[in-house]
PyMOL Python script that loads the backbone (N, CA, C, O; Angstrom):
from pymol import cmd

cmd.read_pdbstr("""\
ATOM      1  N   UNK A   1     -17.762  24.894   4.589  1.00  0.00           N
ATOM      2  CA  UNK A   1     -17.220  23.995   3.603  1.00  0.00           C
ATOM      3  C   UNK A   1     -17.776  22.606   3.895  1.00  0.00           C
ATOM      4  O   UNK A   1     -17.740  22.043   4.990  1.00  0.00           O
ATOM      5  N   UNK A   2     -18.317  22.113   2.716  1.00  0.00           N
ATOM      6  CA  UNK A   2     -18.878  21.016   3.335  1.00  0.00           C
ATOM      7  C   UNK A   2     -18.337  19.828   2.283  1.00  0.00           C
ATOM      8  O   UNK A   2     -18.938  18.769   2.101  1.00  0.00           O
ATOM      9  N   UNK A   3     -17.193  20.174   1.684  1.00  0.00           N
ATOM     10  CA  UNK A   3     -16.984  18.713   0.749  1.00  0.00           C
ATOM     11  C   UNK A   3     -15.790  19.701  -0.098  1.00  0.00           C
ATOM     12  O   UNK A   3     -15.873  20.857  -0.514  1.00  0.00           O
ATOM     13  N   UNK A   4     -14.537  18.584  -0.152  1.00  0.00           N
ATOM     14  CA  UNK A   4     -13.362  19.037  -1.263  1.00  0.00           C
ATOM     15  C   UNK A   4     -13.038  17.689  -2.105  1.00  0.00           C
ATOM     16  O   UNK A   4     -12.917  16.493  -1.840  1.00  0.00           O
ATOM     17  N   UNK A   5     -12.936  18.771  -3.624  1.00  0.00           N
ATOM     18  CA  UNK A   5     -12.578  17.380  -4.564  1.00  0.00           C
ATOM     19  C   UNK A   5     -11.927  15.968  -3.970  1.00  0.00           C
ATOM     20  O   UNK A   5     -12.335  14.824  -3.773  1.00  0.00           O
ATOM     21  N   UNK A   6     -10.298  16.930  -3.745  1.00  0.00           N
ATOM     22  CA  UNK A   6      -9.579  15.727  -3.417  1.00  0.00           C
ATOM     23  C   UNK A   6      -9.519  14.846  -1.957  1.00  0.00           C
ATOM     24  O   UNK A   6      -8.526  14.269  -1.514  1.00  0.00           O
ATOM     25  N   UNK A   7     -11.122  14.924  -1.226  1.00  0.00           N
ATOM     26  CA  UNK A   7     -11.142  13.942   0.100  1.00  0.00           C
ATOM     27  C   UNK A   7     -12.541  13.799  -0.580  1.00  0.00           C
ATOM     28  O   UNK A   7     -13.208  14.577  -1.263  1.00  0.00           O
ATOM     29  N   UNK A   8     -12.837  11.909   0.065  1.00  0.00           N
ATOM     30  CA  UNK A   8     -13.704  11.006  -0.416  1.00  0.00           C
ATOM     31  C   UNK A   8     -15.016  11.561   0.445  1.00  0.00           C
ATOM     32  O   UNK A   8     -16.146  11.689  -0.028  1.00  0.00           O
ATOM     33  N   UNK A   9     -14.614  11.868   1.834  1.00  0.00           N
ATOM     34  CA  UNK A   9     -16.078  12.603   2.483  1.00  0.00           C
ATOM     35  C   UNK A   9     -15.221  13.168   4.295  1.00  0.00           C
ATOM     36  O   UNK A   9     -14.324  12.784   5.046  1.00  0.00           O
ATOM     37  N   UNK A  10     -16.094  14.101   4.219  1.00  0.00           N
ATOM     38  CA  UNK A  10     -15.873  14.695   5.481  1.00  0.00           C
ATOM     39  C   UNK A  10     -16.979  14.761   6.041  1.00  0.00           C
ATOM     40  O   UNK A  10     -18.068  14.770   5.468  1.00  0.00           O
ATOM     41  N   UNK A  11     -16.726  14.828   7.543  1.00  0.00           N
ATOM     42  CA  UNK A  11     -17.894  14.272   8.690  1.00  0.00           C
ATOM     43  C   UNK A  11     -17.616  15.723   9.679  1.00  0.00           C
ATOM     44  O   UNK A  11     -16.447  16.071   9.515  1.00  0.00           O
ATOM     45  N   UNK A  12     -18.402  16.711  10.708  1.00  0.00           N
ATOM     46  CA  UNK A  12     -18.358  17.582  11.242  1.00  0.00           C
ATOM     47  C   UNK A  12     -19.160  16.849  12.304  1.00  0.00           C
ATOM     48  O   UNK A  12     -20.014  15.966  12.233  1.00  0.00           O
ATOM     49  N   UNK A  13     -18.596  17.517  13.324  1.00  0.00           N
ATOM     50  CA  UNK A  13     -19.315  17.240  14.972  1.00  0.00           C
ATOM     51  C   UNK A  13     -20.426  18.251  15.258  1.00  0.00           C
ATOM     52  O   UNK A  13     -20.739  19.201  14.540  1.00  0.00           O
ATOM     53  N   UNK A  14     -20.994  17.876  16.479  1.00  0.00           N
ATOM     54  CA  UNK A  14     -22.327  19.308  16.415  1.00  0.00           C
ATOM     55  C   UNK A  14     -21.930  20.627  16.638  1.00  0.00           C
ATOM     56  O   UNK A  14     -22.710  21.551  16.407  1.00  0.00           O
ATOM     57  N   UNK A  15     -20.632  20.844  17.125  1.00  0.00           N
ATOM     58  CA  UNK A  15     -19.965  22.219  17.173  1.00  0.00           C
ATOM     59  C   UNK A  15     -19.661  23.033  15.878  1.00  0.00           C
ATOM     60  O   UNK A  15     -19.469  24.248  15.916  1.00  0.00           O
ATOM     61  N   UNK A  16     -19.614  22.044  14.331  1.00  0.00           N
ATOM     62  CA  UNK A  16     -19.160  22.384  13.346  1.00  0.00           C
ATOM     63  C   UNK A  16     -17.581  22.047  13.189  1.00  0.00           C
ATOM     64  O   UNK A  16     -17.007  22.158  12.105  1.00  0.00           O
ATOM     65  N   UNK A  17     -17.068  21.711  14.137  1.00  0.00           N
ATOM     66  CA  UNK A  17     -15.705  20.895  14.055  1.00  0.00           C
ATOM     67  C   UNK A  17     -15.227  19.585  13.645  1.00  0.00           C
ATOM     68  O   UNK A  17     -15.453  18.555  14.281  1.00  0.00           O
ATOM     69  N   UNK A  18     -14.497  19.656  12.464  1.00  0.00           N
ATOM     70  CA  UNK A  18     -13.978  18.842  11.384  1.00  0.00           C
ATOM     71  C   UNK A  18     -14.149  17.341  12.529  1.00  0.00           C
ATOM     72  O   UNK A  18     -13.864  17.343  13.726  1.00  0.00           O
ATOM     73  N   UNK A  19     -14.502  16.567  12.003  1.00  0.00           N
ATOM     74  CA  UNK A  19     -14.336  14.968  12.831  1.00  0.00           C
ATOM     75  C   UNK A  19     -13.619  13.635  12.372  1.00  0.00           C
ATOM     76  O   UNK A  19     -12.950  12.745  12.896  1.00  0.00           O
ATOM     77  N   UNK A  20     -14.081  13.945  11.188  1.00  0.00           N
ATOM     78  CA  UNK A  20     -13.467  12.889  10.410  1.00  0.00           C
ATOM     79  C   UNK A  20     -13.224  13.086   8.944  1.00  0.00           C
ATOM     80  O   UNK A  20     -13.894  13.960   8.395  1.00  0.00           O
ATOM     81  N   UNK A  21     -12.384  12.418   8.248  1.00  0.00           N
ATOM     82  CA  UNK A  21     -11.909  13.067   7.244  1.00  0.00           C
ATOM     83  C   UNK A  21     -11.538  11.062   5.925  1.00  0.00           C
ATOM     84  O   UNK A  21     -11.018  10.055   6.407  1.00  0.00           O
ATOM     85  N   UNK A  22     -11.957  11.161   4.618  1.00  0.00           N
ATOM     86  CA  UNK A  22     -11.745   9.547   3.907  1.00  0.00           C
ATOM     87  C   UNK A  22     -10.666  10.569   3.102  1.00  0.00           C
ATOM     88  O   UNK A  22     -11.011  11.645   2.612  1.00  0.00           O
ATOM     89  N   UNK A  23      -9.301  10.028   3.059  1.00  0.00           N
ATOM     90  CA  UNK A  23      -8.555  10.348   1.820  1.00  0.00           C
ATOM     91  C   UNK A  23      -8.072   9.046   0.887  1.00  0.00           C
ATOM     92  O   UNK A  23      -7.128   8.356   1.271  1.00  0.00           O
ATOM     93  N   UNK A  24      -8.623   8.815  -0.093  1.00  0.00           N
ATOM     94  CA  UNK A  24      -7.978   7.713  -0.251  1.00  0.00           C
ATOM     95  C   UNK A  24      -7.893   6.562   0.614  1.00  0.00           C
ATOM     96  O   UNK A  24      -8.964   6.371   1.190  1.00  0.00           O
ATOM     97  N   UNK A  25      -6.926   5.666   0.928  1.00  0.00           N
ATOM     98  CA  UNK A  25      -7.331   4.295   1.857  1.00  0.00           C
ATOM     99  C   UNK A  25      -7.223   4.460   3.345  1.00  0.00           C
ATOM    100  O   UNK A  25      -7.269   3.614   4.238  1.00  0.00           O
ATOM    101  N   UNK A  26      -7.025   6.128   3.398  1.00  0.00           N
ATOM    102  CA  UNK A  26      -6.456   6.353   4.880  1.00  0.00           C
ATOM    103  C   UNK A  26      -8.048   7.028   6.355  1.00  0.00           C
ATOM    104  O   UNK A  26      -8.455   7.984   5.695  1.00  0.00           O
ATOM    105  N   UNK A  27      -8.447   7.035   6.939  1.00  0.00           N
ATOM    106  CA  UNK A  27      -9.288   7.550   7.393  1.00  0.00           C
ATOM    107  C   UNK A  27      -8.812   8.632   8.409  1.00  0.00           C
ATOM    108  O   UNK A  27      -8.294   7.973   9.311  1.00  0.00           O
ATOM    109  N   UNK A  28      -8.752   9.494   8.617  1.00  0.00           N
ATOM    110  CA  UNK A  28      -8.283  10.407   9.883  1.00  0.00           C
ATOM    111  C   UNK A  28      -9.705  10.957  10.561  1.00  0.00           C
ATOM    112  O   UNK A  28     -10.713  11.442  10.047  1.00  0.00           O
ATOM    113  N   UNK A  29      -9.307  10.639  12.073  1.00  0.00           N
ATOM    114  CA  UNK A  29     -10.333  11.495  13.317  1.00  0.00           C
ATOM    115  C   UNK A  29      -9.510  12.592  14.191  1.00  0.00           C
ATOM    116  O   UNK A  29      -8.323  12.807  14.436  1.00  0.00           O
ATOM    117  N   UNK A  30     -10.647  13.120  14.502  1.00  0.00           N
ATOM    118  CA  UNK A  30     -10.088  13.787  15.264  1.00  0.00           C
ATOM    119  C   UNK A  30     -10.967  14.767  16.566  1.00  0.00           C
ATOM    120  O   UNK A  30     -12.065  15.320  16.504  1.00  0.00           O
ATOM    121  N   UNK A  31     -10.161  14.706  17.482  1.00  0.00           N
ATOM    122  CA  UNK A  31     -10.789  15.407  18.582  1.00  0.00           C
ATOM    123  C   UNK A  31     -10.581  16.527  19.363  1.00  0.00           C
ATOM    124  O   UNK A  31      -9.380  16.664  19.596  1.00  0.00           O
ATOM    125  N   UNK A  32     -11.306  17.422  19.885  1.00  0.00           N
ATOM    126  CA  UNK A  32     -11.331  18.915  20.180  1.00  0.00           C
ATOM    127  C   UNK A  32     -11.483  19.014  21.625  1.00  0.00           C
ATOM    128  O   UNK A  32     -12.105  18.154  22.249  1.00  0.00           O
ATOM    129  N   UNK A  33     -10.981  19.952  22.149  1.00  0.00           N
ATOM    130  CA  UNK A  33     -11.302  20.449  23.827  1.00  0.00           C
ATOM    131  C   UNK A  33     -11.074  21.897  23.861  1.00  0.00           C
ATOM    132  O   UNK A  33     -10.036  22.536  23.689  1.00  0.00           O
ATOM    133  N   UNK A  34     -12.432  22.323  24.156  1.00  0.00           N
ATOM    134  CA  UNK A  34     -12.386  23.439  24.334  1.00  0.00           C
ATOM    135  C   UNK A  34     -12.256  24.224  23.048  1.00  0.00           C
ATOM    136  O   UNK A  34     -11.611  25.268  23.142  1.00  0.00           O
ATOM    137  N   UNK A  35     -12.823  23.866  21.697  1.00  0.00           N
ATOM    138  CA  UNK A  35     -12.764  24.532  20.496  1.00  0.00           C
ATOM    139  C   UNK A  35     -11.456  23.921  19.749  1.00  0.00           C
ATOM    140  O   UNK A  35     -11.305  23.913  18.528  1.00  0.00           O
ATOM    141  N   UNK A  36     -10.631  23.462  20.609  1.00  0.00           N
ATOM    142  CA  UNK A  36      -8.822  23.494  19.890  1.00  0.00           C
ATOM    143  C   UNK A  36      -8.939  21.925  19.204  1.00  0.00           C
ATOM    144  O   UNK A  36     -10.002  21.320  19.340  1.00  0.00           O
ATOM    145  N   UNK A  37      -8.060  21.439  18.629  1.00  0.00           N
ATOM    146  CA  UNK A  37      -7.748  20.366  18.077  1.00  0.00           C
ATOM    147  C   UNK A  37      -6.755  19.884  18.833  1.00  0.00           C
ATOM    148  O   UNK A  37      -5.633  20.384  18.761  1.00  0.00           O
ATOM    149  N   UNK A  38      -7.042  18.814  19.685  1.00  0.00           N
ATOM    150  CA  UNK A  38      -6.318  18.092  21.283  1.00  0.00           C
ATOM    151  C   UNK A  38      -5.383  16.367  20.550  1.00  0.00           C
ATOM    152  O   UNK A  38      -4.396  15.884  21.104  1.00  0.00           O
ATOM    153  N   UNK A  39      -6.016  15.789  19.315  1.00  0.00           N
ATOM    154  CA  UNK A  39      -6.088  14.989  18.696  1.00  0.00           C
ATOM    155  C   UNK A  39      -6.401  14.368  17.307  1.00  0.00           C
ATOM    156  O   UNK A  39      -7.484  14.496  16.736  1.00  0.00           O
ATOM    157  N   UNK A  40      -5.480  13.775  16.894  1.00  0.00           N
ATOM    158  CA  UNK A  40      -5.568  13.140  15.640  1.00  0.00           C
ATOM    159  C   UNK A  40      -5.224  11.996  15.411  1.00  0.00           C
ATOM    160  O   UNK A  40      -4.045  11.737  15.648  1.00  0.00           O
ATOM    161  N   UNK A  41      -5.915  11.137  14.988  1.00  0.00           N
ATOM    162  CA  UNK A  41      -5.767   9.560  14.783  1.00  0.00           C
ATOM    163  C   UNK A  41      -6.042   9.093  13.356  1.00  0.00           C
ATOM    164  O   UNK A  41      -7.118   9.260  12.782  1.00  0.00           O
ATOM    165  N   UNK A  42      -5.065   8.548  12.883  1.00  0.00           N
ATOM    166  CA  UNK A  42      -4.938   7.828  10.836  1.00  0.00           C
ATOM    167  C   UNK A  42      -5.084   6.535  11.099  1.00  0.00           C
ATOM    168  O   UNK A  42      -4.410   5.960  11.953  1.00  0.00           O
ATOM    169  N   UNK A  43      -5.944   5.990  10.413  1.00  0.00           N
ATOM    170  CA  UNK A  43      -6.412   4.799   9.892  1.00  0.00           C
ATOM    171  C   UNK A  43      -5.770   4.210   8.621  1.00  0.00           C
ATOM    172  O   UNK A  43      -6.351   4.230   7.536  1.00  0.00           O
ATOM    173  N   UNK A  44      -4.723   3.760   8.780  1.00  0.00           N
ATOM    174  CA  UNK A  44      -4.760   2.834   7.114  1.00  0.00           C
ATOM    175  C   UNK A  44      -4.664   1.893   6.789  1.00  0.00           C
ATOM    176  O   UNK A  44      -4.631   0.981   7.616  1.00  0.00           O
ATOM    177  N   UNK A  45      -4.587   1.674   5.641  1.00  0.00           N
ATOM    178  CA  UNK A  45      -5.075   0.054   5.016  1.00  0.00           C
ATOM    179  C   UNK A  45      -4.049  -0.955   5.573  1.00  0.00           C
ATOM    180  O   UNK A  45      -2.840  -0.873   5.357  1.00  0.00           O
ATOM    181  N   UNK A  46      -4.650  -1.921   6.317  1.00  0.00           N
ATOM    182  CA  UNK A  46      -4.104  -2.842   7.129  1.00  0.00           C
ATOM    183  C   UNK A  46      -3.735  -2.316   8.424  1.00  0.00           C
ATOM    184  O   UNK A  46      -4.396  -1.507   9.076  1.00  0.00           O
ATOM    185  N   UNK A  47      -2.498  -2.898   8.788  1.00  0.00           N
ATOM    186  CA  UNK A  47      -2.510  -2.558  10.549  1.00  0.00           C
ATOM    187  C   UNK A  47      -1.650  -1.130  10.856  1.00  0.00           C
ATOM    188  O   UNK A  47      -1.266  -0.925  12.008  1.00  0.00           O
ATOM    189  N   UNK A  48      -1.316   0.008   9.610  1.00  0.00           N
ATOM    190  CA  UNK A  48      -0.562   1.203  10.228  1.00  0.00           C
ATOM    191  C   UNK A  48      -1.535   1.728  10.708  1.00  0.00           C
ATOM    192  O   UNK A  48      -2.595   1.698  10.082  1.00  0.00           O
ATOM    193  N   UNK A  49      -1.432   2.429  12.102  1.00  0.00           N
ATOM    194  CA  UNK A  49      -2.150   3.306  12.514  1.00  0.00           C
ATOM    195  C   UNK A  49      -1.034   4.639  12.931  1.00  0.00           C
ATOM    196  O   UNK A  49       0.148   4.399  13.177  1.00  0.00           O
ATOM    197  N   UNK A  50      -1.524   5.846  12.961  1.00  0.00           N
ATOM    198  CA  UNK A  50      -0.962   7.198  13.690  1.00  0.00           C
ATOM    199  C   UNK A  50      -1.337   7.952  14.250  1.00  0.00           C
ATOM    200  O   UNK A  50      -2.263   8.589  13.748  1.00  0.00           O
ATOM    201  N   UNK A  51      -0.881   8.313  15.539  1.00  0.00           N
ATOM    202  CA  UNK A  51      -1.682   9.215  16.288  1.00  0.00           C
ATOM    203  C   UNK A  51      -0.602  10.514  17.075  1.00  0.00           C
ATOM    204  O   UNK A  51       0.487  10.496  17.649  1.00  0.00           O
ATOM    205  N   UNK A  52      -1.441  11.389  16.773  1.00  0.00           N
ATOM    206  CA  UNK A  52      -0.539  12.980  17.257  1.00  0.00           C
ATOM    207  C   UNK A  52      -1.598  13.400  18.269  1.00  0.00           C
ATOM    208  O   UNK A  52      -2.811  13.230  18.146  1.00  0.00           O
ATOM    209  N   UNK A  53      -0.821  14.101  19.512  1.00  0.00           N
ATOM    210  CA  UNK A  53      -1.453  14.456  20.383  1.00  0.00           C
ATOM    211  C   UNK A  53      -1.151  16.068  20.722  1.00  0.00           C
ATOM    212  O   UNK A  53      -0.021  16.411  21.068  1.00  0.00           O
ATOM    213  N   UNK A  54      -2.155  16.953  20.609  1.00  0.00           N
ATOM    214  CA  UNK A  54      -1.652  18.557  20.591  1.00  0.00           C
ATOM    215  C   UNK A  54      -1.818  18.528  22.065  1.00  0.00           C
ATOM    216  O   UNK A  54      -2.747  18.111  22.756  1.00  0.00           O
ATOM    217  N   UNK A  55      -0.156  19.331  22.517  1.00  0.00           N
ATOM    218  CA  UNK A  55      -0.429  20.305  23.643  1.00  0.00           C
ATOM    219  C   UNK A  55      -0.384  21.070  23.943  1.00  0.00           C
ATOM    220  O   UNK A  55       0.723  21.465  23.576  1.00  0.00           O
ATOM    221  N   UNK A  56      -0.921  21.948  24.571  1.00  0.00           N
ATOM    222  CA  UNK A  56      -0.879  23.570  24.705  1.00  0.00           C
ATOM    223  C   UNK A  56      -1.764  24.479  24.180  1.00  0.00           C
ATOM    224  O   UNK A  56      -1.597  25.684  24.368  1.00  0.00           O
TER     225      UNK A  56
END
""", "prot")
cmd.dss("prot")
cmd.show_as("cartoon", "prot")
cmd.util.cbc("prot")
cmd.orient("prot")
């Protein structure tokens, strides 16, 4: 999958794992260990930021 209507653009790492993601004014990253999804970080317009941390 390399592009959905409703997100502005998606970015893949050299593994093929999702990296970054434009929805609208918000930006989300994200980071992997070991194949899994370890992290997620939201960007939005002005100073909210959010961040979730997977464990296990």
């Amino acid at each position: 999958m390399t592009a959905m209507p409703h997100l502005s653009a998606m970015a893949w790492n050299h593994d093929d794992e999702l990296r970054e993601v434009e929805v609208g004014s918000e930006t989300l990253y994200f980071q992997y260990a070991g194949g899994i999804r370890s992290r997620k970080y939201v960007e939005k317009t002005g100073t909210t930021t959010e961040e979730r941390i997977y464990l296990g």
